[in-house]
N, C-alpha and C positions, 0 to 999 in steps of 0.2 A: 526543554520543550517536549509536546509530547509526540511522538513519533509512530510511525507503524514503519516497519520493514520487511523486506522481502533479505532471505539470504545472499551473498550477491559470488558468483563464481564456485555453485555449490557445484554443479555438476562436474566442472572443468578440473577440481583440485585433484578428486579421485586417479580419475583419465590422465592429468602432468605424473602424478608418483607411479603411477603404472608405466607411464612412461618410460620413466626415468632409471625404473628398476628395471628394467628391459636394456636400455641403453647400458647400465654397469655393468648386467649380464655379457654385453656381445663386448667389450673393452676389456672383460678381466676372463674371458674365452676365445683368444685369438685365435688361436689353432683349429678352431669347426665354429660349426653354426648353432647359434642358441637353439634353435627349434630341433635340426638333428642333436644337442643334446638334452632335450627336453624328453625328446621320441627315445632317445635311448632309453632311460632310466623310469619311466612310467611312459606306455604306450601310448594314452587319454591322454594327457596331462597338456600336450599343445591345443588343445579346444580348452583346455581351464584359460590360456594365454588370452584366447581372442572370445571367449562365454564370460568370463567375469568382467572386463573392463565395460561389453555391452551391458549385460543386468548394472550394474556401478551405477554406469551414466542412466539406463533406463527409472532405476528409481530414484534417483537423483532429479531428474528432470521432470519426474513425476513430484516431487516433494518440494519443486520450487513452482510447477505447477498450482498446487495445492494451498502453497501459501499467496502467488500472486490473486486469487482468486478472493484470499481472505484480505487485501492490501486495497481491491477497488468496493467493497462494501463489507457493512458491519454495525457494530453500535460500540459506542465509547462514551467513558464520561471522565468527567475534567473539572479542578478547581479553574472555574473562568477569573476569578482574583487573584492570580499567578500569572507570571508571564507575559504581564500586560494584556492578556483574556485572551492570546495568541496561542492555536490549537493549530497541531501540520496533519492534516493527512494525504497520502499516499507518499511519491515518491519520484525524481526525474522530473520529466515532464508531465508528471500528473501528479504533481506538488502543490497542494491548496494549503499556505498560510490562512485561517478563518481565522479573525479578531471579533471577540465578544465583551461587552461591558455589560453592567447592573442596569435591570429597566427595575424590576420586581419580582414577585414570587409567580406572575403570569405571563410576564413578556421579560424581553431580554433585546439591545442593542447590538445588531450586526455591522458591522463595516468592511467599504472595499480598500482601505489605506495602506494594505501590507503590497510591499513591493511585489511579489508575485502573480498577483490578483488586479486583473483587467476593469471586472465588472459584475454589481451583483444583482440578483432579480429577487423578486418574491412570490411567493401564490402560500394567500392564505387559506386554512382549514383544508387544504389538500390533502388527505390521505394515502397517495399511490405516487410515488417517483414517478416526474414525467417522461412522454417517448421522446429518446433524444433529436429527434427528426425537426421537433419543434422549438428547439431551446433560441432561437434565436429571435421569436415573437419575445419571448419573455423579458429580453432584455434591449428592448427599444425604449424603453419608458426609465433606465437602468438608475439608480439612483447610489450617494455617496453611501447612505445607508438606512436599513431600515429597524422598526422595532415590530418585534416578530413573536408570538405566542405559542402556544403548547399546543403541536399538530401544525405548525405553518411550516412550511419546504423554502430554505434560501437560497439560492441554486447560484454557483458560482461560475467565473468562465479566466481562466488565467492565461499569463502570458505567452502561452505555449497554442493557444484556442481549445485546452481542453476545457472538459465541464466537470462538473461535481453538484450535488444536489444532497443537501443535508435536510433532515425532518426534527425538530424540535420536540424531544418526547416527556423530556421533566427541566422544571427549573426549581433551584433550593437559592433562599436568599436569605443569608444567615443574620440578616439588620428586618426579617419580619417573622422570625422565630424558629430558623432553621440553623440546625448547628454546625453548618457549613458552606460557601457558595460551592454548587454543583448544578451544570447544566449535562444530560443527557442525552443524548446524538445517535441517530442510524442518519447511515450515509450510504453513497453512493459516487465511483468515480465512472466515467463513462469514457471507453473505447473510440 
């Protein structure tokens, strides 16, 4: 399947080995204290103790930062003919199983049948991901599923009540002269 991921425990790993060489430290120095003999033998050297674990975890957390950022929006493309046209984006609780089937080389078949997925909406030739404040107009008319063209937004809502909002940007349909199925996707998970 196809997946996106965030690193999971990046920050934390740094922070346990620092730890933990710390702790062998004061166990195989019974006699004094690590830090008195840190201060003995380089004057500085106890701020390297408590300066680098912080920067560690600081860019650490900045680069998981970084990545969750890229995990709730983006663009992706996909053989929809694999996988039974089942596509995962994000991750947790903002885990959207999207299933896709063959419409044609202009539309394309969404459904809401994957177990983690509540309910889906559509808004055709929309341009702009909608404001989440209103997602729940969308999905009073909600249906099992819909077939959805090039520039239409299928907007999902899972078992979690999160949202997600996909825009349909290319579709390839290799039974009308295209040399592969490929449907093309910017997304969006929402907070």
């Amino acid at each position: 399947m196809n997946k996106l991921y965030k690193p999971k425990l990046l920050a934390a790993i740094p922070i346990f080995l620092i730890i933990i060489s710390l702790l062998a430290d004061v166990f195989t120095l019974t006699s004094f204290n690590t830090i008195e003999y840190i201060r003995g033998y380089a004057p500085y050297s106890y701020l390297a103790v408590l300066v680098i674990p912080v920067c560690v975890y600081m860019f650490s957390v900045a680069l998981n930062l970084r990545n969750s950022r890229k995990k709730f929006e983006g663009e992706i493309s996909f053989d929809y003919s694999r996988n039974s046209g089942v596509l995962q984006i994000g991750e947790e609780e903002y885990l959207f199983d999207t299933k896709w089937t063959k419409a044609s080389d202009q539309s394309i078949h969404v459904y809401s049948d994957e177990e983690n997925i509540e309910n889906i909406g559509h808004l055709r030739g929309t341009y702009e991901f909608p404001n989440a404040n209103n997602f729940n107009d969308f999905f009073k008319n909600s249906s099992r599923s819909y077939t959805v063209g090039v520039g239409d937004i299928v907007l999902w809502r899972n078992k979690w009540g999160k949202h997600a909002a996909v825009k349909v940007k290319e579709i390839r349909d290799n039974s009308r002269g295209a040399e592969e199925d490929k449907l093309s996707l910017e997304y969006k998970i929402y907070n």
